[in-house]
C-alpha positions in Angstrom: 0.0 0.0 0.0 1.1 3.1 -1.1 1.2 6.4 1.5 0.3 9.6 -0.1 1.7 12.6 1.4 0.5 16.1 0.4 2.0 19.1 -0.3 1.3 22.5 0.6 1.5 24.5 -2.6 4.1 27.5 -1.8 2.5 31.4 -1.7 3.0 33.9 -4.0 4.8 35.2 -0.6 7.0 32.5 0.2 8.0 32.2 -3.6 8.9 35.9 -3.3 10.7 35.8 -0.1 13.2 32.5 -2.5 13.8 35.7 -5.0 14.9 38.3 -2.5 16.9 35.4 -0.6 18.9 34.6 -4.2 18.9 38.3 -5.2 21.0 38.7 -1.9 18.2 41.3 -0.1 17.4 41.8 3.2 13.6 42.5 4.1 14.8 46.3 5.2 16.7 46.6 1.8 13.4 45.6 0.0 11.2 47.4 1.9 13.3 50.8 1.5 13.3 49.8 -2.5 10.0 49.6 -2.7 8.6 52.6 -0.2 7.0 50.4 2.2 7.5 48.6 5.4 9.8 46.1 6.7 7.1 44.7 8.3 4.8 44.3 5.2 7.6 43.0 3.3 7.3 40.1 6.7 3.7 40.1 6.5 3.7 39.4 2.7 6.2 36.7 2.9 4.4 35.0 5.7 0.9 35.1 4.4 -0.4 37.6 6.8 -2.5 40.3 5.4 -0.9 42.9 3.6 -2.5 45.4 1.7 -2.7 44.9 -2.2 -0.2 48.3 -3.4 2.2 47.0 -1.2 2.3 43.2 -2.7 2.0 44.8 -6.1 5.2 46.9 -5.4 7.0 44.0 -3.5 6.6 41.5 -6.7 6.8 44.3 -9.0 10.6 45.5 -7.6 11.6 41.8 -7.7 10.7 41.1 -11.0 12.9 44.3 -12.3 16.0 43.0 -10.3 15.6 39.8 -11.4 15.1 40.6 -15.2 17.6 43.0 -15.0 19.9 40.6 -13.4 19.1 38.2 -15.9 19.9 40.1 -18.6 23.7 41.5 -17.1 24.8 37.6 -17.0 23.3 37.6 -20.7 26.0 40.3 -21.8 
């Protein structure tokens, strides 16, 4: 018999707070990037509620440091 286990799908949240851990960013470096809080940037990655401009900015700011970062190991 086999045993299933499941698996929590990861958050938007904690998939963003894998980004800013390989993009080398502290939660006060991403807060102070993106004009908002430390403590939404916690909130966000932690599934707590956050209101929506700040998540928009968060994911937002890490997509352009990723793409951009992206693209410097392209040239």
């Amino acid at each position: 018999m086999a045993i299933v286990t499941r698996v929590k799908p990861e958050t938007m949240g904690e998939s963003a707070r894998k980004v800013r851990l390989a993009l080398h960013l502290t939660q006060q470096e991403l807060a102070a990037l993106t004009g908002i809080s430390r403590e939404a940037v916690y909130q966000f990655e932690h599934n707590l509620p956050v209101v929506l401009d700040a998540r928009r900015r968060i994911l937002k700011k890490l997509w352009a440091i990723k793409t951009a970062s992206h693209r410097d190991l392209l040239s």
